[in-house]
Structure formats: structure tokens, C-alpha cells
N, C-alpha and C positions, 0 to 999 in steps of 0.2 A: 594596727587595728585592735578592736578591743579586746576581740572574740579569741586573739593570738596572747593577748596579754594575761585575760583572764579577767574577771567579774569586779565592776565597781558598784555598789552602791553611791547613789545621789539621793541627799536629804534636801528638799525643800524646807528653809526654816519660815517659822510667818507666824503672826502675833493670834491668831484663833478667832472664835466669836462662838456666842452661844447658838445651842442649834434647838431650843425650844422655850418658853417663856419660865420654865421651872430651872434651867440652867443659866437662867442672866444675872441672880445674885451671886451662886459659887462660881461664876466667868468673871465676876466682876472682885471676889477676894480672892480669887487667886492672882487677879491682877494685880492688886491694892498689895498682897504679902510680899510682892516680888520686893527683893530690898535693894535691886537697881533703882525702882521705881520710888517705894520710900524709905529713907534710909533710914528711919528708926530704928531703936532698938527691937528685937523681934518678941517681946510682949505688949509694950507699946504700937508695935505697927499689927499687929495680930485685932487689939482692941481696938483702934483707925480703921483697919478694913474692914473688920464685921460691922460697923458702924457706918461707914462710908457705903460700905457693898448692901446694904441692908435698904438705906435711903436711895440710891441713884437706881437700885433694883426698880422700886417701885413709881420710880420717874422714867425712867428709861422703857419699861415695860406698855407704860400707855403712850409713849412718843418715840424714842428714836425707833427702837425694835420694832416698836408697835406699827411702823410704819412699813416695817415690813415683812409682817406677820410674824412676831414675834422672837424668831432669828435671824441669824448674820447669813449672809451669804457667801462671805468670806472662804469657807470651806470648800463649797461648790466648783465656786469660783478657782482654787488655789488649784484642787483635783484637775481641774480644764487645762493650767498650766502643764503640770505635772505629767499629764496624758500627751498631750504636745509636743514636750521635751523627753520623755521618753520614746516618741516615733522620732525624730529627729536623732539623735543619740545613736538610735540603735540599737544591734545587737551586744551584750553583754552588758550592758547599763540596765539599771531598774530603780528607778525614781519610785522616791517615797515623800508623803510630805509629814511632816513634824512640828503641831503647835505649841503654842507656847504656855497658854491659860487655858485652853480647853481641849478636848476631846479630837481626834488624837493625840496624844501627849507621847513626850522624850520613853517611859518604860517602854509604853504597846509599842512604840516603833522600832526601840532596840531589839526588841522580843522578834518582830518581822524581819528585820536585818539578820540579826543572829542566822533565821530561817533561809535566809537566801544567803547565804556562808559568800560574802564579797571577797575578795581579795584585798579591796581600797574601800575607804568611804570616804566621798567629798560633801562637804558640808557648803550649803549654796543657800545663801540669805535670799528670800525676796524682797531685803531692803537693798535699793540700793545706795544708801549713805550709810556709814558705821555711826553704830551709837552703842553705849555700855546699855540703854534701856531697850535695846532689840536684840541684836546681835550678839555683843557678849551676854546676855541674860539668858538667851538662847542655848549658846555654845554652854554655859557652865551645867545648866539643865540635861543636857547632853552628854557629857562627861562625866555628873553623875551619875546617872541610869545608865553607862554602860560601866562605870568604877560597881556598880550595885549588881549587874547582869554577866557580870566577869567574860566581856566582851574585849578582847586587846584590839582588832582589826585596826591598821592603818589606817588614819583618821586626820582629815587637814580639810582646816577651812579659807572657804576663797570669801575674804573679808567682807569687799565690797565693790563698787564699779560706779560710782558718780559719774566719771565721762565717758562711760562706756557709749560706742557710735550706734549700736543695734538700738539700745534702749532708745537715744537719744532721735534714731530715726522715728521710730514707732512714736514718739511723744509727739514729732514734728508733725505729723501724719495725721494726729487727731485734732493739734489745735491748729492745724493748715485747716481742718474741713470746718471748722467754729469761724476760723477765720472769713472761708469763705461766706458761712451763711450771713457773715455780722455783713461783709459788702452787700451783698443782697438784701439787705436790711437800712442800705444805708449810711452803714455807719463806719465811717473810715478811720483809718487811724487808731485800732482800741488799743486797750491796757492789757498787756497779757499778765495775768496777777500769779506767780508761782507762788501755792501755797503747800506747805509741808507743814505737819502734826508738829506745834511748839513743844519746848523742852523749859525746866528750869532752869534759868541763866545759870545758876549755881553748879547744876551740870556742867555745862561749857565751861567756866571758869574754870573746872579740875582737869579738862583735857581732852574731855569728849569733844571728836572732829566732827560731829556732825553738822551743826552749821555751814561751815567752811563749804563742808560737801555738799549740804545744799543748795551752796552759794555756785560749786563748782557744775553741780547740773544744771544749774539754770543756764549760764553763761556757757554748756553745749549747747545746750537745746536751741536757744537763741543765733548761735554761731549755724546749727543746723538749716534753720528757720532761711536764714538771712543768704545763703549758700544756692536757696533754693529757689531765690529772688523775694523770700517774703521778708520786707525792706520798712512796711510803712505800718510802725506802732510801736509802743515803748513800754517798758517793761519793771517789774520790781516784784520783789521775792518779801514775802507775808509767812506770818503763821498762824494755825487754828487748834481747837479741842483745847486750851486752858482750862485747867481745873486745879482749885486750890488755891492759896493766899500767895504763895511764892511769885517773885518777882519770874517773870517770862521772854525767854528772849523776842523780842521783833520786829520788827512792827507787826500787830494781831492784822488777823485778813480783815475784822472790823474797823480798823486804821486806815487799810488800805480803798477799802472800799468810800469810807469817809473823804479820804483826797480823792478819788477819781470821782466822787459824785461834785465836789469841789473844781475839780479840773472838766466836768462834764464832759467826761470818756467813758465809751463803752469798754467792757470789762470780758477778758477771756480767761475764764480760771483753769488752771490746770493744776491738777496735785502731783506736782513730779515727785515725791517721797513714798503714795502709797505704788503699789503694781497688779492692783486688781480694784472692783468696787466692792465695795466695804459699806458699813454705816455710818463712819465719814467723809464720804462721797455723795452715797445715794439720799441720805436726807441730811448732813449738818450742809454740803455743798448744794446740791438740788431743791431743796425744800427752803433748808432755815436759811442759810442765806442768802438764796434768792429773795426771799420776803426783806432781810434784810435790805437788798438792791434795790429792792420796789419801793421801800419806803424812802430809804433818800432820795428816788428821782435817778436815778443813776439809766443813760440812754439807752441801755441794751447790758443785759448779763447772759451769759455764754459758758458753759461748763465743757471742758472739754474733756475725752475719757480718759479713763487708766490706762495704762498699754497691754495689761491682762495679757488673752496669748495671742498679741501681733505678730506675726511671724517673722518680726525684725528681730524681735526681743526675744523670742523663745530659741532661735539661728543663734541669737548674741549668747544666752546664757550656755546654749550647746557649745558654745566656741571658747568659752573661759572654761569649761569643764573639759575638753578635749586638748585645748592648748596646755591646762595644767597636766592632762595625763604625758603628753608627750613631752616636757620638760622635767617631769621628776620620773616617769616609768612607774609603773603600777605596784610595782613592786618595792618602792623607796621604803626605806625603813623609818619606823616613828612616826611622830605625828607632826604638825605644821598650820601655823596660820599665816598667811600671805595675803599680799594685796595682789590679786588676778595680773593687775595693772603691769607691774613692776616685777611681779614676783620674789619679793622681797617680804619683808616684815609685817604683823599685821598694822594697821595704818591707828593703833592704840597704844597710846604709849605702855599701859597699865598692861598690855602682852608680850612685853618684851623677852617675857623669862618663859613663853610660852613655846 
């Protein structure tokens, strides 16, 4: 048990959002500096984000934000995790969550860690597919605010969990209930469209697995789905939020929606990549591209929810955080990045020296 072992820290990691309309430009350059994100040289990408964060500020502020009152919910929403997984967990666990662009950030949290003197820290993505532009962007954030806060505490991250079965239940769970409202609706047979936040091709070509693992949640979810008798509808895996000139991997979920308006199928969206609702959910999937559905004629459009804290998924992430305490001992020296899965390496080739 833990309380025999001694005190872990659990970081929640997750990408932020602004939490008032004066904070959507500096949320949006610190996003833009990240140099996972662009790889510029860092005067170049310095003058890219103030420029970029500057314009999308002022767009964003009267529509995507704007839509819902001016910040993300993001925050809120991660807290509600966070609160969940720490009753589950137990005693000597103390979950914290830690964003990436905005408030709370990697210092303030080491600073609260430091305070609660752990024995362990596990680092727990609420992605779950690895990418250098979440996770390791993340972790190096991490690593330095505690290299800066002269924090040593044992520290290993649990990479990530694409066919994790908890997640995979809670996802079945929401778009079973879309599922069912679309019968009731009529409409048999739909398109369950997986969509996950695109990526640079150019990223994937260097080695980032995230596709793959997108590729590999979907085809649980569906293995879930099909297990549980839900047999009649067919499936393909989309991507959204493109921005910028760069080629993108996809097919875009406005691809996707184009052949099922063409196939005249109704359409079940689920975002398996994000783990709560967000402003890529609540109005680029809700809003914008429903209008989008409606204008092709497409027979029915269905959003199905995040697994936020279903209590498949919150069980699930309690159980890669407990199964890792009881295969290394709280006490293991060093630090460590692993795949939960496997417990082996992290699932990035670029951490191998990690």
C-alpha cells in the first residue's frame, strides 16, 4: 500500500487554455514559442508568435473563446479529473495538475511538489497518444523547473496508453449512447468519424508515433464497441484544428465529412485524442462543424463526449499509476520514461538516452 511505502506525487500533464479574454494572446505565444511546435530558430519563431498570437488573439476572442465566455474550460474541467483520481488513488497519493501554456505552469507546481516533500513523482499525460508536441514538450518543461528549483525527487513518466481498456471502455460508453439516440432518430448504420488534433506530416516523418496511436485507439475502441454487440456501422479516423501552410497529415475531418455526405451517412464524432472538453470540442466540433454537417446535407451529425472523469477512465489511470508503483517500488532510484503498457522504454525513439 502506499501509505507503507511513502508519499507519491501524481502530475497531471495537459496543454492549458486561457482563463480570461486578457490571457488568450500570451496563451496563444506561449504556445506558438513552444519550439516542439515551431521549429524555428528562436528569434524567428519569437517574431512568428507575437505576430501570429497577436492576429488569432483577436479572432479567437470574438468566436472560439468568445463562445464561451471568453475562456477555456480546460482547467476546470482537468481539476474534476484530478479530484477523482486522487479519491481513487488514495491515501499517500496527491495529484496535481500541470499545464503547459498557461497558468498553472511546470515552476508553480514544482514549487507545490517540493511542499508536499514525495518520495516519487509520476508524471501522467492526459494524452493519450505520445507526441514530441504534448508529452515530450511537456516533460522537458518539467525537467527544467525542477533542474531550476534544485528539486532531485524520483521522477518517471508513464508515456502513454492508446489501447488502454479503461479509457477505451469510457469512450464505448459515450458513443454507444450517440449511437443510440442516432437509432431513434432513424438512422442506422452511421459513420463513427475518430477525430484527433492533426499534426505536421513533417512531424511524423521524424518519428513521432502519434498517428499510429491514434490509429491504435481507434481500432480498441471499435474492438470495444463490437464486443458489446454494437456491430452495425463503419468507421475512419479524421483530423482537425489545421493551422498554417504545412502539409497535414489525414484525411482533415472536412474530408471526412465530405465522403459521408457523399456516402449519405449519418456521422458519430468522437475525439479519442482529447480527455476532457475543451475548445476543440465544445465549439470547433459542436458548433463549427456541425454548421459544417448541415450544410452538406449530411443525415444526422452526433458528437459524442470526452471520457473527462468516467469512472472507467479515472479506475484506468489509477491502475497504470499503482501497477507502476508496484513493479518499480517507490523507492527505485533515478528517473524513467516507460510505456505503462509494456513497461519498457518510452514509445519515442528521440528518448532513448532518457
Amino acid at each position: 500500500m502506499a501509505d507503507q511505502q511513502g508519499k507519491t506525487a501524481v502530475i497531471l500533464f495537459n496543454l492549458g487554455g486561457p482563463d480570461s479574454k486578457a490571457a488568450i494572446e500570451p496563451f496563444l505565444f506561449n504556445f506558438f514559442m513552444d519550439p516542439n511546435i515551431v521549429t524555428l530558430p528562436k528569434p524567428f519563431r519569437y517574431l512568428l508568435a507575437k505576430r501570429i498570437s497577436k492576429k488569432r488573439s483577436k479572432e479567437e476572442a470574438g468566436q472560439s473563446y468568445g463562445e464561451l465566455g471568453d475562456r477555456s474550460p480546460l482547467l476546470d474541467n482537468t481539476k474534476a479529473q484530478a479530484e477523482a483520481l486522487e479519491k481513487v488513488l488514495g491515501e499517500g497519493f496527491k495529484v496535481f495538475v500541470c499545464m503547459r501554456y498557461w497558468h498553472p505552469m511546470a515552476p508553480q507546481i514544482v514549487q507545490d511538489v517540493e511542499a508536499f516533500a514525495p518520495d516519487k513523482i509520476v508524471l501522467l499525460p492526459l494524452y493519450p497518444q505520445f507526441s514530441t508536441t504534448t508529452t515530450w514538450s511537456s516533460l522537458g518543461v518539467w525537467q527544467q523547473a525542477m533542474a531550476e528549483a534544485g528539486l532531485k525527487t524520483d521522477t518517471s513518466l508513464l508515456c502513454c496508453y492508446p489501447e488502454n481498456d479503461g479509457f477505451a471502455e469510457a469512450a464505448a460508453d459515450h458513443i454507444a449512447d450517440r449511437y443510440e439516440e442516432a437509432a431513434k432518430d432513424g438512422q442506422c448504420a452511421p459513420r463513427i468519424l475518430f477525430s484527433a488534433h492533426g499534426l505536421p506530416e513533417k512531424i511524423i516523418k521524424s518519428g513521432d508515433p502519434y498517428q499510429f496511436q491514434c490509429e491504435k485507439t481507434a481500432e480498441k475502441i471499435v474492438e470495444t464497441l463490437k464486443k458489446r454487440g454494437i456491430t452495425d456501422f463503419d468507421w475512419q479516423i479524421c483530423y482537425q484544428s489545421r493551422v498554417g501552410r504545412l502539409k497535414w497529415i489525414g484525411p482533415s475531418l472536412d474530408e471526412a465529412l465530405e465522403k459521408a455526405a457523399a456516402d449519405e451517412k449519418a456521422v458519430i464524432v468522437f475525439p479519442h485524442a482529447f480527455t476532457q472538453e475543451h475548445v476543440e470540442t465544445l465549439v470547433e466540433l459542436d458548433i463549427e462543424y456541425r454548421h459544417v454537417a448541415e450544410k452538406l446535407g449530411l443525415p444526422g451529425y452526433y458528437r459524442a463526449s470526452c471520457v473527462s472523469d468516467h469512472p472507467a477512465f479515472i479506475n484506468a489511470l489509477a491502475a497504470l499509476v499503482r501497477d507502476y508503483e508496484r513493479k518499480t517500488g517507490v523507492h527505485a532510484e533515478g528517473s524513467a520514461c516507460v510505456c505503462p503498457d509494456h513497461f519498457s522504454r518510452c514509445c519515442m525513439r528521440a528518448s532513448e538516452g532518457v
